[in-house]
N, C-alpha and C positions, 0 to 999 in steps of 0.2 A: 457512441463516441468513447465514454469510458471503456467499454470493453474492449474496443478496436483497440486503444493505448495497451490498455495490459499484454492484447495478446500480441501486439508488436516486442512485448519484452517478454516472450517466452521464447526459448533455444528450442530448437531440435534434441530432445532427449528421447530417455526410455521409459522412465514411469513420470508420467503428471497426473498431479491431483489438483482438485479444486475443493477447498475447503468451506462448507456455508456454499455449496454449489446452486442454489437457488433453483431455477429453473432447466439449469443442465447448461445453460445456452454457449458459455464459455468453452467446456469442454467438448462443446458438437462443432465450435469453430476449431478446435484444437485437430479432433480427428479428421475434418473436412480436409484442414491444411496437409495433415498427416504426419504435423511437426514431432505427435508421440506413438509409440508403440502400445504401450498398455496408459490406460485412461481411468483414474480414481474420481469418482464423484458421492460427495459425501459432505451430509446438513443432519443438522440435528431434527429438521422438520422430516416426516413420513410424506408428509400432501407435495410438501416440496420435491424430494426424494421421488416420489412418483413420476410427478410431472418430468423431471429427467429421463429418466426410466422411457416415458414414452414417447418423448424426442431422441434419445441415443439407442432405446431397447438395446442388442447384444454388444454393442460396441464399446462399452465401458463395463466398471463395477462398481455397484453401490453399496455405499456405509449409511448408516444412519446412527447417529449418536453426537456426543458432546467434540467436537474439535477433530485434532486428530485418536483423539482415544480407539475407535473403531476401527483403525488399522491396525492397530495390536503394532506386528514388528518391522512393516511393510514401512519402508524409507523412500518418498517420492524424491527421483532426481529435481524437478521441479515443483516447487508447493505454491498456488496462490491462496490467499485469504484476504477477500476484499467484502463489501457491502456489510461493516460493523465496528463497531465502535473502538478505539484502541484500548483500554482494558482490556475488551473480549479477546482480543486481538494477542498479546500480553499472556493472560492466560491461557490459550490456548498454547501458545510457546516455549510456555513455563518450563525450563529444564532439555529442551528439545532444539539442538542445533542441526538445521536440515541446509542440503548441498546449494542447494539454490532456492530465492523464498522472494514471491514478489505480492505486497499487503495494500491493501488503499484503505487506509484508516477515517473513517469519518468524523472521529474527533481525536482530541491529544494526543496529536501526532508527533507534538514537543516531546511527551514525556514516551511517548512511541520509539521515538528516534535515541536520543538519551538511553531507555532500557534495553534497547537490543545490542546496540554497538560496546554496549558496559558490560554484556554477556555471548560478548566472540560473535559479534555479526559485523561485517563491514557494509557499507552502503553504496552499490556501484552505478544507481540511477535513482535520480529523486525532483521529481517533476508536478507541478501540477497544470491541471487541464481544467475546463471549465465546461461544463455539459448539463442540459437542462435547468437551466438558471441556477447550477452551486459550484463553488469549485471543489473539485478532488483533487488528492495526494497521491502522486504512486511512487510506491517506492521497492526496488530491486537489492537484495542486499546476498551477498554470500560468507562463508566463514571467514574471518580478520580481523585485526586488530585495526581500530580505527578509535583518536580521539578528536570530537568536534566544538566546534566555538557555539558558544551562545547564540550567533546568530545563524548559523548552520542549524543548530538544534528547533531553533524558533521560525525559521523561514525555508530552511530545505539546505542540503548540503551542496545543492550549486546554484543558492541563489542567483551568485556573481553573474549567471550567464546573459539573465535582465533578459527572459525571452517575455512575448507580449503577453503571456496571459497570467506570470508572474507580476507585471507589472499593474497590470489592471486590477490583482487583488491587493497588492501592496497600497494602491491608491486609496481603494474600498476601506481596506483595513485605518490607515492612516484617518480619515474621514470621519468613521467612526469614535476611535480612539477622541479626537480632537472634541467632538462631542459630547463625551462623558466631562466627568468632571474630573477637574486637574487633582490627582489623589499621587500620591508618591509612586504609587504601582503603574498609574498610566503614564506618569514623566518617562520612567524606567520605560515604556513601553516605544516611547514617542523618540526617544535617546536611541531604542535600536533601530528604528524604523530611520530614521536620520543618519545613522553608522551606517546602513544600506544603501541609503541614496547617497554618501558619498563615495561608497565602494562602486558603486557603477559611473558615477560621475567619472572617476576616475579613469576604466576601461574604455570610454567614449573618445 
């Protein structure tokens, strides 16, 4: 399911890379589709890296190393970096505005969304899904200027659109919060969650 989402948001280009390529599986549906012409697959893991290797054998090129480091000058028209945590995520970005870049952060995706857009990314898709009993985040962004609201940055930048599987973590989320103990940070939290539900109240 996750992977089906991402690669519904990959264009037809010339170079794709998948970043943390895991198992290759991504980039073997890339060239199946034959959405790219040349195919980067590249993890810091070897065993991993392997395992690609023997699912794609000559139809791609493999890096092994930290991030994009191992591509040296090579600029993929499309970059995914999914399955790790938004730090990693972050760092691996550090300083590197690429044409088109779609990340599933599995955490701090607040401060995910906030860092990129502060340093020339704009956010042209930003969704989540829910697969295997967790939700993910996917998000699509290319070079722009883009400033977001608190509640963009904290819930996605179209939460407004209230499709169901936002709604159902908003609820989860909500739940929880409510649970904890009322501390001034959960008010603040409880205050946005409620700016939400009257932003779609509204659309209704």
């Amino acid at each position: 399911m996750r992977l089906n989402e991402i690669f519904a948001l990959i264009d037809k280009t010339k170079i794709f890379a998948d970043i943390g390529c895991d198992h290759g599986q991504l980039c073997k549906m890339v060239y199946d589709s034959g959405k790219a012409e040349r195919i980067i697959a590249s993890d810091i893991s070897e065993a991993c890296l392997n395992k690609a290797r023997a699912l794609l054998k000559d139809n791609a090129e493999y890096y092994c190393g930290d991030g994009l480091q191992p591509l040296k000058d090579i600029v993929p028209d499309i970059t995914v970096i999914s399955g790790m945590g938004g730090n990693t995520i972050l760092h691996i970005l550090k300083g590197r505005l690429l044409p088109k870049l779609i990340i599933s952060p599995h955490n701090d995706v607040y401060k995910v969304r906030e860092n990129l857009t502060s340093e020339g990314y704009k956010i042209t898709e930003d969704k989540v899904i829910f697969d295997s009993g967790k939700f993910y985040d996917i998000i699509k962004l290319v070079p722009g200027a883009q400033n977001l609201t608190e509640l963009q940055k904290t819930f996605g930048v179209f939460f407004d659109r209230g499709d169901k599987v936002f709604l159902q973590r908003l609820a989860l989320y909500k739940k929880k919060i409510l649970s904890y103990k009322r501390t001034a940070e959960n008010e603040i939290k409880l205050q946005r969650i409620s700016e939400v539900e009257q932003c779609l109240k509204s659309k209704m």
